[in-house]
N, C-alpha and C positions, 0 to 999 in steps of 0.2 A: 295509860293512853286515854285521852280525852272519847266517850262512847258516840260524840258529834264528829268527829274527827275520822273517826276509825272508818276504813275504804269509803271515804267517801267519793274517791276516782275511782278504781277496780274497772277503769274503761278508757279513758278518754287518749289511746295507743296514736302512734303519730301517723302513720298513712297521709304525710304531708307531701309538698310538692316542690321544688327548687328550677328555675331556670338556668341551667348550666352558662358561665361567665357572665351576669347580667349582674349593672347596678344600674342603681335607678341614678337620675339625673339630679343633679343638686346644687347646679349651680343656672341663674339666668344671667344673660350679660349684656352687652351694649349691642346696638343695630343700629345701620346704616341711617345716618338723617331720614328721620321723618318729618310731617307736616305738622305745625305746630297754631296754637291760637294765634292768631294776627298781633305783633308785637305793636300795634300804633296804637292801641289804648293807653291812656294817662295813666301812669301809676296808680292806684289807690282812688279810680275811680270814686263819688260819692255817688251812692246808692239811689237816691233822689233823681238822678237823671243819668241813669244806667238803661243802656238798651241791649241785650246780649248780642253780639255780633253772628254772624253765619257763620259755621263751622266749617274749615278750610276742607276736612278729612269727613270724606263719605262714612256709613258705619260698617263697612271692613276694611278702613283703611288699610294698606298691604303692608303694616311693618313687623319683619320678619321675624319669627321667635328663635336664637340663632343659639344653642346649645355651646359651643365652639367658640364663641365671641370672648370679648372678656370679662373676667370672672367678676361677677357681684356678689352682693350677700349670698351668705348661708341657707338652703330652705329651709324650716323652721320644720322640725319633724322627723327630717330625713335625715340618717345616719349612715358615715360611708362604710359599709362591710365588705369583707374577702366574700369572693365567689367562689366557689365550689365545682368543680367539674369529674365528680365522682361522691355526688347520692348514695346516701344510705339504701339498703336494697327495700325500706319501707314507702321508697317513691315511689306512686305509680308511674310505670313508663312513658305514658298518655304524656305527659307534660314534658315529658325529654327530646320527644319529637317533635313538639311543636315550639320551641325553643326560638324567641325570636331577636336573640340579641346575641353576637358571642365578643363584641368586646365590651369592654367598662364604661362605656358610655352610651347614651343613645345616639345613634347615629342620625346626619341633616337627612330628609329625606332625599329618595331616588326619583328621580325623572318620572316615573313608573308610581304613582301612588295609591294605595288599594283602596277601592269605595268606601264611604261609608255609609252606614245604613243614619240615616237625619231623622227618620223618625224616631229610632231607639236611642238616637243622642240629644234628640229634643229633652227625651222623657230622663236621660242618664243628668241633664245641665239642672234639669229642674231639681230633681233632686239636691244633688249638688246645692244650686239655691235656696234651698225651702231648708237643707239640713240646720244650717247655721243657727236660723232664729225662729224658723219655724216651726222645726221637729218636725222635718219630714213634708213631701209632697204628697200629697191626697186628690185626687181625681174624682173621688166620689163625693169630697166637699165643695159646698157653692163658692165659696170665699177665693178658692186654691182655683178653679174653674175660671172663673170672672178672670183674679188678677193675672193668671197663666194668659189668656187668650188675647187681655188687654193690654198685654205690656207694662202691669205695674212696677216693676221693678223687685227686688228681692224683700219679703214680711222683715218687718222689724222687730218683731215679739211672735209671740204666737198665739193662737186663737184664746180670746180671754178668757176665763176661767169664771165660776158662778161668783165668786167674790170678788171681782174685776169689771162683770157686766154694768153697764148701763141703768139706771132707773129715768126713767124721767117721762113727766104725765101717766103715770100712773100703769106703764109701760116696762120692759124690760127689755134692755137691746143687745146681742153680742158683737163683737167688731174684732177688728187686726189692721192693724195697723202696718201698708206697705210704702216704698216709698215716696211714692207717686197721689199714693190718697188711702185713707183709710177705708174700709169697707163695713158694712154692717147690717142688720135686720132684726127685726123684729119677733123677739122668742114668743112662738114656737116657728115660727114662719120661716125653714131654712132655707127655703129656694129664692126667694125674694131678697134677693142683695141690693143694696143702697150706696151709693157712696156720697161720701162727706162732703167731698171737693164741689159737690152739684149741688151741695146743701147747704153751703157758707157763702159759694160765690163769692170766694174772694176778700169776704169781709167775717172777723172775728164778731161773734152777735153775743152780745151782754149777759143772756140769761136761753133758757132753752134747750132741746136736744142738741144744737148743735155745737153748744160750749161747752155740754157735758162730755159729750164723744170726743172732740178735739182737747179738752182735758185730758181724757182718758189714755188716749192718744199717746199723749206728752208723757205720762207716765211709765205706762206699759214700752215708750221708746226711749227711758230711760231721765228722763227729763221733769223740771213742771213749766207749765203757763203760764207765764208772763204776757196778760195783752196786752198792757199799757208799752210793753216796749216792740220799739222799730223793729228788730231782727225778727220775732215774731211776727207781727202786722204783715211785715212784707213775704216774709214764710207763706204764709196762707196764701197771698195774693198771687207767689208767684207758684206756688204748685210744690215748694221745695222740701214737704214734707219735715217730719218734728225735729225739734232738739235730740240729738242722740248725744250729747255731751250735755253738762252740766254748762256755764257763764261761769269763766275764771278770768284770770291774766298770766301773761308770760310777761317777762323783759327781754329786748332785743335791743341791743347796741345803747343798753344808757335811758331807751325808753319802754315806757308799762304799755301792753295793749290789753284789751279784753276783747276775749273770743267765745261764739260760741259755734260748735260743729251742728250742721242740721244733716240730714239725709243726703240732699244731694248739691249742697252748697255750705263754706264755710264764711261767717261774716263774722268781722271786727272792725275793731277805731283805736285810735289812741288816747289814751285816756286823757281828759276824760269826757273829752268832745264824743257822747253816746250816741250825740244824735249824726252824727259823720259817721257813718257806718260802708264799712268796706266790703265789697268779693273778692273771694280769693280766688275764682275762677277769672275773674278778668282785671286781676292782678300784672305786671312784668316782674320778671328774674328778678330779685333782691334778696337782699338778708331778711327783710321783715318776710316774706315770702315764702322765703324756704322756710321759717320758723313756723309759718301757719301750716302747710304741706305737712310738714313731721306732726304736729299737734292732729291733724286731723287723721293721720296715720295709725296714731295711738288711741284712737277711738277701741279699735278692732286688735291691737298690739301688734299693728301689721307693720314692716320692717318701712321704710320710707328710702327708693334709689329713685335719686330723679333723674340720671341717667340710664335707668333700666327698662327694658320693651314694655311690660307690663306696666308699668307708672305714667309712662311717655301715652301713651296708646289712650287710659285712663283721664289723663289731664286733657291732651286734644278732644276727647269726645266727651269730656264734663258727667262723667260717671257718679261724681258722689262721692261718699264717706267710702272705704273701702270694708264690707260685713268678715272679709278674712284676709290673710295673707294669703299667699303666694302656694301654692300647695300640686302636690303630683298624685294621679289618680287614675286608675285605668280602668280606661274605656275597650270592649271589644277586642281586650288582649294586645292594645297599644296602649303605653301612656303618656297622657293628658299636663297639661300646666295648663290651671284653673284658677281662677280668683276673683272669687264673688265681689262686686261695689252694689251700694246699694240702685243705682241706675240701671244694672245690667252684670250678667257674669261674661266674664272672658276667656278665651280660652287657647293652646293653638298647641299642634303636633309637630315633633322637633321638625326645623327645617323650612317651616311651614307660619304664613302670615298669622297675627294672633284675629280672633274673629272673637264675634258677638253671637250671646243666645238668641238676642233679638232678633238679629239676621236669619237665622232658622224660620223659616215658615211652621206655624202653628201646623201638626199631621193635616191633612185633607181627611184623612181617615178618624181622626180622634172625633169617637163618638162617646164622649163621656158620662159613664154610668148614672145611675138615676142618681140625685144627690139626696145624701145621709144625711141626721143630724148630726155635728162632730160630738165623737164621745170620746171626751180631754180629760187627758191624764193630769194628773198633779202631783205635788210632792205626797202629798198625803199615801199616793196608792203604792209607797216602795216596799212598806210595811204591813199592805192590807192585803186581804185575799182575791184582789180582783185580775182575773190574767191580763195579761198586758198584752198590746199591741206593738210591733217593731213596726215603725216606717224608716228607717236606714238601716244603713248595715253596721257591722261591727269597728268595719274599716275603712276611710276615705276612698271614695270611686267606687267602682266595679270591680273586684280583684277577679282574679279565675280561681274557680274552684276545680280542686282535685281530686277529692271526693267526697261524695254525700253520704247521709245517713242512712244506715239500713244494710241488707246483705247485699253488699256489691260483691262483684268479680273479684276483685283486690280483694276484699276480706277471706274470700272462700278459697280465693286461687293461694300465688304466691306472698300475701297479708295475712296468711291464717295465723301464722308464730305469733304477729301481734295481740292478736284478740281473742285469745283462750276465756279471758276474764271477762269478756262480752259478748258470748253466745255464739263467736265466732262472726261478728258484722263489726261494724265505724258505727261506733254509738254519738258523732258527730257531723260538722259539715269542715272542711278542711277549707279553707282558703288561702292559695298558693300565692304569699304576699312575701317579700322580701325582708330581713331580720331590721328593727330599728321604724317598723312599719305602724303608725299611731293605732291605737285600739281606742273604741271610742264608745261610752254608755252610750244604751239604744231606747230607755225612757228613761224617768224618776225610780231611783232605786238607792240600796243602802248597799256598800263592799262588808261584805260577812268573809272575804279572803283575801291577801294581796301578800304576796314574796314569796319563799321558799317553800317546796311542800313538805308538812310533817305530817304525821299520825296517816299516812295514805290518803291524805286529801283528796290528793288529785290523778291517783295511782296512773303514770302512763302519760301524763300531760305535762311531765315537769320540764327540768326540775324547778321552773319557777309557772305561779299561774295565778290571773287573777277570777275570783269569784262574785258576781254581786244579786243578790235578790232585788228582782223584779216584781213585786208583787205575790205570786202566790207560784211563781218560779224562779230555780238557781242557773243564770247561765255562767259557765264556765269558760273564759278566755285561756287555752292550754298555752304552753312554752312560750312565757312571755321570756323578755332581756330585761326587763326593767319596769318598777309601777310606779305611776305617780301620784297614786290612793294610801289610803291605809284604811285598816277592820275598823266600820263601826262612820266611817264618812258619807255621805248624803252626797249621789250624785243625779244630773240632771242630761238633758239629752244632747247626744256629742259631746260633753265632758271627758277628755282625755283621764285614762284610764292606765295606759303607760304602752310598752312597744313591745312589738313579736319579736319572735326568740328563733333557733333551733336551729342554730347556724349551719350543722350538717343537713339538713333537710327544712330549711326556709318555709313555714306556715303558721297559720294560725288556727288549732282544733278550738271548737265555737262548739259546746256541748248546752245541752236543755234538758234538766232535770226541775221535778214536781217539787215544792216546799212540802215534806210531811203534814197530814192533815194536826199532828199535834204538834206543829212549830206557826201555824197559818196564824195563831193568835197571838203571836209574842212580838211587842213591840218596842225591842228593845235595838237597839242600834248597833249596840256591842255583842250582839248572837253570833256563834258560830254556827255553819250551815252542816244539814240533818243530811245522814247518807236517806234517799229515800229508795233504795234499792234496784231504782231501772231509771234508765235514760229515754227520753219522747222525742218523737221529731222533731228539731227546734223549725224545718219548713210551714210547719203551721202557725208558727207565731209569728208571723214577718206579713206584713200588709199587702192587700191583692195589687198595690200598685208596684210590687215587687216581681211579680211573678212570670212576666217577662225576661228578668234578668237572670232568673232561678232555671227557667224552660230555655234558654238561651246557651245557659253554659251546661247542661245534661247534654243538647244538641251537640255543643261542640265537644264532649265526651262521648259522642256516638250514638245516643241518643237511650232510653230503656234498655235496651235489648241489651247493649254494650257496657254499659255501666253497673246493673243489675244486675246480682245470681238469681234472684226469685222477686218477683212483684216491679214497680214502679218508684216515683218519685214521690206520690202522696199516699202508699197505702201500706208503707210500711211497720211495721207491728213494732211494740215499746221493745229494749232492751233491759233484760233481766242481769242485774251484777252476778257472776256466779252461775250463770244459769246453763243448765245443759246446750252443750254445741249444733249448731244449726247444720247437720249434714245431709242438706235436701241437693241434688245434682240441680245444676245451672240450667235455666231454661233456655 
């Protein structure tokens, strides 16, 4: 038996959570005529004397997100599983009562529709947005402040890195690139944000800070800079943010065109008239058309219905590249169909028109904390001993959690069978997600585990589980269904990881364990991870801009008193593998 290998779980027991008869939603479909771009534009308008037209459709335009409609693509992610209507007795009961679905589908909403709280969904979108490219929303950064407040649309990359920064006059800048304009200042100077758009004015300039950032720009959004040509020039001019594709060609019907995708508009020609440059926003219905639609589609590997609400919605309100596909995530114990463009995220609750983050009023109350310098993670830190920060979660959305870490009720009460091997507490946080549900890295880090457990890896989380070091900690993803990693891989933030498991009792145990102080220096890739004999509370590695959602679902677990045998939510003490049984009476 491998002596890395050996209990390295001896904890991670399931005290997961299942919604009796619930699947999740997996299909979006067709809705009733909506309001669409004014068809009296010239085909293939030339760019040169392009005036955007007024947009027919306010920005909530009311087209309805219709579950029930007819069936479009696949959601990407989402796997259709049996439900269960008799849990293993490791479910805590909390979650069987509040049970809000009992047939297989979501249902259109009721007449009757329950409030929602818009400031916690302000802050639940952002995320959402900021995950994709960002790595996470930050409130305490200037950058993330600005562009929140000002409508930049979703970060393109994320905060650049010391080998990415800026030089120029003898100066050092940091920036990020959104899609509406890049942002930036002057190291050390974090509070002081700039933006580029005020500093080009419209015009590419030859040499200077502002070719360097707008370079920089182009890069970090995946692209380079071309000034000398049109689609650029006019890029800047009109606010349309970088290249997020590279300048290729497709063929359409017998002829070549070259395209290239920017943020919030996609232009081409037919070759090899360059200087004939096209939108595809104020394009009509065509083959060459649709052929750009799906090109620009594949920026993000996001699926392309151009009969579907979400794409329809999208085109009318000239949103941009789309940063993800199509995706389901819960919010407040309902859930969500989300899907980030870079102009804006969209969203809507079955039954229910799809709407914009935009349209949310910034909090009245968001008093946003003093702003930090950002301290950015890189690849470098998967392998180093520096603790890591989580700014998302492990899982798309908000999932509800079932139980936390520490001596809860459930562990003491009727959960004690479980956790002989862990002092008698949930040496994790259980999030009550449905099986086939994405698992997704939460910085730069390396998989030191992925498949079936052996040697006791993951004693209690199987039988399948993935593991990956984070820097100078192991978090452990329990009863996965399936990985899309393997030992010894380089992952980065939101990098799918593979899907939750546990089909009798549907969760995801999300365990945080130390890297031993004699593994912190091994930099090898292909390491297997070290038992370090106790499990931490992984609550304290997750970002204060979390803490909300953490304080939100203890609430809706009754709050300390109810969820808790002894102590609270942050003061709970390490668990010991092995360690003598915790039999203090409940407070």
């Amino acid at each position: 038996m491998n002596p890395n290998l050996r209990n390295f779980g001896l904890a991670a027991l399931a005290g997961g959570a299942v919604v009796a008869g619930r699947e999740l939603l997996r299909r979006v479909g067709q809705e009733p005529s909506a309001p669409t771009v004014p068809a009296t534009l010239p085909e293939q308008e030339p760019i040169v004397s392009f005036i955007p037209p007024a947009i027919s459709a306010e920005p909530n335009s009311a087209i309805p997100f219709n579950p029930d409609a007819l069936p479009g693509e696949e959601l990407r992610g989402i796997r259709e599983e049996p439900t269960y209507a008799d849990p293993i007795r490791c479910v805590p009961p909390v979650l069987l009562e509040t049970a809000a679905f009992t047939d297989t589908r979501i249902q259109p909403a009721t007449s009757v529709t329950r409030a929602v709280d818009q400031t916690r969904l302000w802050f639940f979108l952002q995320q959402e947005t900021y995950r994709h490219r960002g790595e996470g929303f930050r409130s305490d950064w200037a950058f993330h402040q600005y562009a929140a407040v000002n409508g930049l649309g979703a970060p393109l990359a994320s905060s650049a890195r010391a080998a990415d920064q800026v030089s120029s006059g003898g100066q050092r800048y940091g920036f990020q690139p959104f899609a509406r304009d890049t942002l930036y200042n002057q190291i050390p100077n974090w509070t002081q944000v700039s933006s580029l758009a005020l500093l080009l004015d419209g015009v590419i300039p030859p040499f200077g800070l502002g070719r360097d950032l707008l370079a920089a720009t182009y890069r970090a959004s995946g692209s380079n800079l071309r000034p000398e040509w049109l689609s650029h020039q006019v890029a800047v001019q009109r606010s349309w943010g970088p290249a997020v594709s590279v300048s290729y060609t497709i063929n359409v019907e017998g002829r070549t065109y070259g395209l290239q995708v920017f943020a919030l508009e996609t232009m081409f020609f037919e070759m090899p008239n360059s200087n004939d440059m096209r939108l595809l926003s104020a394009s009509t219905p065509g083959p060459v058309t649709e052929a750009m639609w799906r090109e620009t589609y594949k920026v993000s590997g996001a699926v392309y219905q151009p009969d579907a609400p979400f794409c329809r919605f999208a085109k009318t309100n000239r949103l941009g590249v789309p940063i993800s596909d199509i995706y389901l995530a819960n919010f407040d114990g309902e859930t969500y169909a989300v899907q980030v463009f870079a102009g804006d995220t969209i969203y809507a609750r079955p039954g229910e028109a799809i709407r914009r983050l935009s349209a949310l009023p910034a909090p009245s109350s968001f008093d946003p904390p003093p702003i930090t310098p950002p301290d950015l993670p890189s690849s470098e830190d998967a392998l180093s001993n520096r603790t890591p920060v989580f700014t998302v979660l492990p899982t798309p959305g908000q999932p509800r959690i079932s139980q936390f870490y520490g001596f809860t009720r459930w562990a003491a009460g009727d959960g004690r069978f479980y956790y002989f091997a862990t002092q008698g507490q949930h040496s994790g946080i259980d999030f009550a997600v449905v099986v086939g549900t994405p698992l997704l890295a939460l910085t730069y880090g390396v998989v030191v585990w992925a498949g079936l457990n052996v040697d006791g890896i993951s004693f209690g989380a199987g039988p399948r589980s993935i593991i990956v070091r984070y820097g100078s900690v192991y978090a452990l993803y329990g009863h996965t269904s399936a990985e899309t990693v393997q030992r010894g891989q380089f992952v980065g933030p939101g990098d799918l990881l593979g899907y939750s498991g546990f089909p009798t009792a549907p969760h995801l145990h999300f365990e945080i364990r130390p890297v031993p102080p004699a593994m912190l220096n091994n930099t090898n890739p292909a390491q297997l991870p070290a038992n370090p004999g106790f499990a931490v509370n992984a609550i304290d590695y997750f970002s204060a801009d979390l803490n909300a959602y953490f304080e939100g679902e203890l609430y809706r677990l009754g709050g300390a008193f109810w969820h808790f045998c002894q102590g609270a939510l942050r003061n709970q003490a390490n668990i010991v593998f092995g360690g003598p049984i915790d039999n203090r009476p409940c407070q």
